[in-house]
C-alpha positions as CSV (number, residue, x, y, z in Angstrom):
1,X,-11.9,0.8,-26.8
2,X,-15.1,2.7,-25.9
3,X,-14.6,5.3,-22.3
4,X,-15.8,3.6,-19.4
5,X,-18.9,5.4,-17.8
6,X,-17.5,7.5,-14.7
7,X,-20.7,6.1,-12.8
8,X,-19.2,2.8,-13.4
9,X,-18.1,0.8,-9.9
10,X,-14.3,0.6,-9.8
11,X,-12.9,-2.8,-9.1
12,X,-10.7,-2.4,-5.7
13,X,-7.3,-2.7,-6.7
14,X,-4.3,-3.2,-4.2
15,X,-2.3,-0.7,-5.7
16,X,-2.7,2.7,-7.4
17,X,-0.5,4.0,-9.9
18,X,0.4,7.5,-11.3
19,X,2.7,7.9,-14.3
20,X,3.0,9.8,-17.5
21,X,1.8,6.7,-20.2
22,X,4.4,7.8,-22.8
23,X,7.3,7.8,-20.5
24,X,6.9,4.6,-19.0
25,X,3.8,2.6,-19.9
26,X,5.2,0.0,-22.5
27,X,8.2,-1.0,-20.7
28,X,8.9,-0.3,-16.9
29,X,5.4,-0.2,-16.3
30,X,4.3,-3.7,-18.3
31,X,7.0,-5.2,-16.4
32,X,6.1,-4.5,-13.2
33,X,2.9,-5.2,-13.9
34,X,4.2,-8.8,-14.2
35,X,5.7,-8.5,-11.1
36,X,2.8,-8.2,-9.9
37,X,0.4,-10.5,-11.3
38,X,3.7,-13.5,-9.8
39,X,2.7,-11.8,-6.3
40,X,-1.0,-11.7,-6.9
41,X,-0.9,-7.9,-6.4
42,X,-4.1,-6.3,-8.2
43,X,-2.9,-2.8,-9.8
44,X,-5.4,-0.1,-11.0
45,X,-4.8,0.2,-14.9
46,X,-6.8,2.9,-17.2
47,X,-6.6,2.0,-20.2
48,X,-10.4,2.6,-20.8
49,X,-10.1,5.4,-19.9
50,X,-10.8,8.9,-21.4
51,X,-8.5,11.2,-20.3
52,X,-9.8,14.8,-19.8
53,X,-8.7,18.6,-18.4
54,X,-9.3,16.8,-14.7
55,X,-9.9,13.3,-13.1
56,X,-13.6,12.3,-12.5
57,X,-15.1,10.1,-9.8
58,X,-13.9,7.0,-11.3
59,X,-10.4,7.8,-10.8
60,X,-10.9,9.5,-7.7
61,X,-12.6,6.1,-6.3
62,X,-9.8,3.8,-7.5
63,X,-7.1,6.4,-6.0
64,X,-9.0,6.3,-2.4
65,X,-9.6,2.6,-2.4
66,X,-6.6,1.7,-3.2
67,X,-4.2,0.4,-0.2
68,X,-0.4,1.6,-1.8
69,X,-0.4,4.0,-4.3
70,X,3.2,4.1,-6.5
71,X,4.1,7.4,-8.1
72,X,6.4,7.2,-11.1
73,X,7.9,10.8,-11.5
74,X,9.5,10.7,-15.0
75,X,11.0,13.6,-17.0
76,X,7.3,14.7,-18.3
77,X,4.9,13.5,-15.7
78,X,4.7,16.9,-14.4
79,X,3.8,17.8,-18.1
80,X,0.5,16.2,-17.2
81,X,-2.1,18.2,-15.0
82,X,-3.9,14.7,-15.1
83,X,-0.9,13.3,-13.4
84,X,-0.8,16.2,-11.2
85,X,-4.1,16.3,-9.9
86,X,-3.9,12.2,-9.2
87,X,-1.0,13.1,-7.4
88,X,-2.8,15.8,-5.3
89,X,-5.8,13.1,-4.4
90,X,-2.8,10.8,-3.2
91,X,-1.3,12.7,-0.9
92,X,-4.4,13.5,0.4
93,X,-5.2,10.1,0.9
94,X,-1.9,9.5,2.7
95,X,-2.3,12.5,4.9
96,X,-6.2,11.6,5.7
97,X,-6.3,7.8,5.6
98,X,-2.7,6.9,6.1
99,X,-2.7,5.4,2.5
100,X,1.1,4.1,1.5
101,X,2.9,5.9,-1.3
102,X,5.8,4.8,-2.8
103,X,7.8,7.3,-5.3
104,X,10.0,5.8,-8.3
105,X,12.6,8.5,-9.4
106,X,12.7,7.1,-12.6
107,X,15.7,9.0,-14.7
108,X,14.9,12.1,-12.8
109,X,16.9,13.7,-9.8
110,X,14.3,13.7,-6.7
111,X,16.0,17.3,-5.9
112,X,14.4,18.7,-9.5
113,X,11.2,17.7,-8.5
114,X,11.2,18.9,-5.0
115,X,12.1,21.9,-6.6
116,X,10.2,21.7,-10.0
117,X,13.7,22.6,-11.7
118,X,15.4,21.1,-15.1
119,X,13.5,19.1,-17.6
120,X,11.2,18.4,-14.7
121,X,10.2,22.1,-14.1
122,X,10.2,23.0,-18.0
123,X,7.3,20.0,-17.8
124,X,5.8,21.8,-14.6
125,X,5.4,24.9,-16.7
126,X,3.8,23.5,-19.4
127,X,0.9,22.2,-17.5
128,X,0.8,25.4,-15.5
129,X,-0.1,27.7,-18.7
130,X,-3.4,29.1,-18.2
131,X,-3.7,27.9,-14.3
132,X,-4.8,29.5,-11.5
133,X,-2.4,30.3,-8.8
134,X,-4.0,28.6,-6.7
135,X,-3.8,25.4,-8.8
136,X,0.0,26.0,-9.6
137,X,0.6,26.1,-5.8
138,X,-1.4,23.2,-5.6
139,X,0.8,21.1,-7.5
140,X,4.1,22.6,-6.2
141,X,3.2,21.3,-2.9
142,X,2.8,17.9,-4.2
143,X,5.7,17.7,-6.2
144,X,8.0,18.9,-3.1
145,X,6.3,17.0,-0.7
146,X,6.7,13.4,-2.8
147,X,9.9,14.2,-3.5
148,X,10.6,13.8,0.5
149,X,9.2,10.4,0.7
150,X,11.4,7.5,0.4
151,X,11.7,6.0,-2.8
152,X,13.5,4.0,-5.6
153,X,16.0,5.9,-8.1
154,X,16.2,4.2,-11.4
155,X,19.7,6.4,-11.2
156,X,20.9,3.7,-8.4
157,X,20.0,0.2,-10.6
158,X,22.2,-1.0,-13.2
159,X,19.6,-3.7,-13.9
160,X,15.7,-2.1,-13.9
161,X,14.4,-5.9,-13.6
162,X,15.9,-6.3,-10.1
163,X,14.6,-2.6,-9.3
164,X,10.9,-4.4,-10.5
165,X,11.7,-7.1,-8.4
166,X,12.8,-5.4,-5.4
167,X,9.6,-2.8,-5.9
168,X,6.9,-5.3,-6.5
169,X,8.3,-7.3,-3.0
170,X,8.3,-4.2,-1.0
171,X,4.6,-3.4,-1.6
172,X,3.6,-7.5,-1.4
173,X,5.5,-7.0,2.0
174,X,3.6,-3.7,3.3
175,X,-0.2,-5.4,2.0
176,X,0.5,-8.2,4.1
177,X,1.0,-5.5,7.2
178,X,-1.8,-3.8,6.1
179,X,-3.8,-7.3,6.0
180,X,-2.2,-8.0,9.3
181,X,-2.9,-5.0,11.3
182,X,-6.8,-5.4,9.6
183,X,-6.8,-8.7,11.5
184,X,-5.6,-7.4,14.5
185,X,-8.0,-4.6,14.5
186,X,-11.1,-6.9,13.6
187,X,-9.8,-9.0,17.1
188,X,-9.8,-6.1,18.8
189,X,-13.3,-5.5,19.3
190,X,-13.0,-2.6,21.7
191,X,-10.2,-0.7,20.2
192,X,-7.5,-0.5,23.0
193,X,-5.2,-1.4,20.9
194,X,-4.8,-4.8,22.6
195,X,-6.4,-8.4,22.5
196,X,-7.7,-9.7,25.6
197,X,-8.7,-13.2,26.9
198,X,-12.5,-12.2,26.6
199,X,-11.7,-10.7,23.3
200,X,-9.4,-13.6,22.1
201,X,-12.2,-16.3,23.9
202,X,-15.1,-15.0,22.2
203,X,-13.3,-15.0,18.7
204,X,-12.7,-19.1,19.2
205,X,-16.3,-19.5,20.5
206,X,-17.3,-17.8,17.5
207,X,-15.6,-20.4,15.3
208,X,-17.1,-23.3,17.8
209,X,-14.1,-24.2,20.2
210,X,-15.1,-24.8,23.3
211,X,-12.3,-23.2,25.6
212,X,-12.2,-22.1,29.1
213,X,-10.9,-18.3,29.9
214,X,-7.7,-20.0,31.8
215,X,-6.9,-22.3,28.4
216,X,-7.0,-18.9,26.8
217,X,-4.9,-17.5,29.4
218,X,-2.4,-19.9,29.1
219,X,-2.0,-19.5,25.3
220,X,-1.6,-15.5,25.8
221,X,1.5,-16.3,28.3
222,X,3.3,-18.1,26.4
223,X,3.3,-15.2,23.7
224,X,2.5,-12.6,26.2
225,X,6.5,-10.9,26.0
226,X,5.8,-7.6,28.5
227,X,3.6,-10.0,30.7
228,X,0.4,-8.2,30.8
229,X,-2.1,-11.0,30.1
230,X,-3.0,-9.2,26.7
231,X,-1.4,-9.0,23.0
232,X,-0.6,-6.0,21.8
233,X,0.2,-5.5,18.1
234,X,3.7,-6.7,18.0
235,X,3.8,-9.7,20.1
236,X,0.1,-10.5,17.6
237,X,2.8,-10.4,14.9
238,X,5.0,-12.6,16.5
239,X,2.4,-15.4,16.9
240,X,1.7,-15.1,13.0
241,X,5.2,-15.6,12.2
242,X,6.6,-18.4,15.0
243,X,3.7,-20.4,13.9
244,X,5.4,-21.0,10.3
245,X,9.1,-21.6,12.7
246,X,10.5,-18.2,11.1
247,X,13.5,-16.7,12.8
248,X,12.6,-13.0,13.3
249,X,13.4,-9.8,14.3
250,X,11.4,-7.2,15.6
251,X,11.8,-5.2,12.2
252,X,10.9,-8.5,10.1
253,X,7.5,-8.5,12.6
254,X,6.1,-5.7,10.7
255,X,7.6,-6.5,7.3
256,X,5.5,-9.5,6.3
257,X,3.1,-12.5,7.7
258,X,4.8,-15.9,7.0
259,X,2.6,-18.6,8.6
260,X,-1.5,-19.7,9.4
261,X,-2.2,-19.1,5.3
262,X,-4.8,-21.8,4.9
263,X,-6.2,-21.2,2.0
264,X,-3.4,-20.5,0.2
265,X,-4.4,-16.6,-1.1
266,X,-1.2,-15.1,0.5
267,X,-3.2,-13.6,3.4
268,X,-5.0,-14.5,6.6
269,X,-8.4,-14.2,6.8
270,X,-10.4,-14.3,10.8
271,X,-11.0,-17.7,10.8
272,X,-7.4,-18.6,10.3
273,X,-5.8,-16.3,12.4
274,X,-7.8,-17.9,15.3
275,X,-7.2,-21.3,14.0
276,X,-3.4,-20.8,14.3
277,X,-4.1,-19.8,17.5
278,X,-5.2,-22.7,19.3
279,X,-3.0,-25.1,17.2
């Protein structure tokens, strides 16, 4: 296939991911991309793309745009200074934007990256040849620092296809907190971190239901847990999830959105947050 342009406007994708192709591209990856497409997750995938000394725009954009980014560290990904450099941009992104990374230690010891030791540092070394110091220490830094960040160990599955499973439900969970939190943000207009009754009353008028500021009152109280006469982000989360008749726990209230999906796209979108809100 021909190289797409690097001018070319990257599709955003919900996930991001970095992994040495020959290592892991025709089995573990093609199956979790499966995984995904049964969750309706949208992953990046460059396979038109020409692959270079460094990563242009294109990738750059897709890396940055992307909400999770999942980092496969395999024996030789460190052999890559494509790899490498990705990983540099997402860790950046996590650091700058708060961007979600999840590792996969996948047949390698999380300890031999963090330290760029073993198979994984005899990779490390190949990529390094010819490199700045600067750039070496570069790619240290992101080695050691993903290797702190909690992650899956192919080590610990005696069947990869539950690992996929598991993997592929963890980041459908932490979108739909990402989605959530978007809608929470969106409601509150002046960024106290709380919805208010003229914040919340406005967002129904907007939508055209006539409601008083005491009906809107009245529907904060009875969700209002601290008593404050505003919603901060957890008891927000709450309201999403009683609405479907979930039993929950606080951790569950920031694991995923369960009710008010009207549409059916796994997601709420403004109109039917507010909707669910004066049912």
């Amino acid at each position: 296939m021909a190289a797409a342009s690097s001018s070319s406007r990257v599709k955003k994708s919900h996930v991001f991911p970095s992994f040495h192709g020959p290592d892991v591209r025709r089995g573990f990856l093609s199956h979790l991309h499966k995984y995904f497409t049964t969750n309706k997750i949208t992953a990046f995938k460059d396979q038109e793309m020409e692959r270079g000394n460094t990563i242009g725009p294109m990738l750059v954009q897709a890396i940055r745009e992307a909400t999770v980014s999942i980092v496969v560290l395999s024996t030789n990904y460190a052999s890559s200074s494509w790899c490498l450099d990705e990983l540099v941009e997402i860790l950046k992104c996590k650091e700058v934007s708060g961007q979600i990374v999840m590792p996969v230690f996948y047949e390698v010891d999380p300890s031999d990256v963090r330290k760029q030791r073993g198979d994984v540092g005899i990779a490390f070394e190949k990529s390094c040849q010819g490199r700045t110091e600067e750039e070496k220490q570069r790619w240290s830094r992101a080695l050691a620092d993903v290797a702190t960040i909690a992650g899956e160990h192919s080590i610990n599955w005696t069947d990869e296809a539950a690992m996929l499973e598991k993997l592929s439900r963890d980041v459908s969970n932490k979108l739909k907190v990402e989605l959530l939190k978007e809608q929470f943000r969106s409601l509150d207009v002046d960024q106290t971190g709380f919805i208010s009754v003229p914040e919340l009353r406005y967002a129904m008028e907007s939508i055209g239901e006539k409601i008083t500021g005491d009906e809107v009152k009245e529907m904060i109280r009875e969700v209002d847990l601290d008593g404050d006469g505003r919603l901060n982000y957890d008891e927000f989360a709450k309201v999403m999830m009683a609405k479907d008749g979930s039993q929950i726990t606080d951790d569950e209230v920031k694991s995923a959105i369960q009710g008010g999906d009207v549409d059916g796209d796994g997601r709420l979108n403004y109109d039917e947050f507010v909707k669910v809100m004066i049912k």
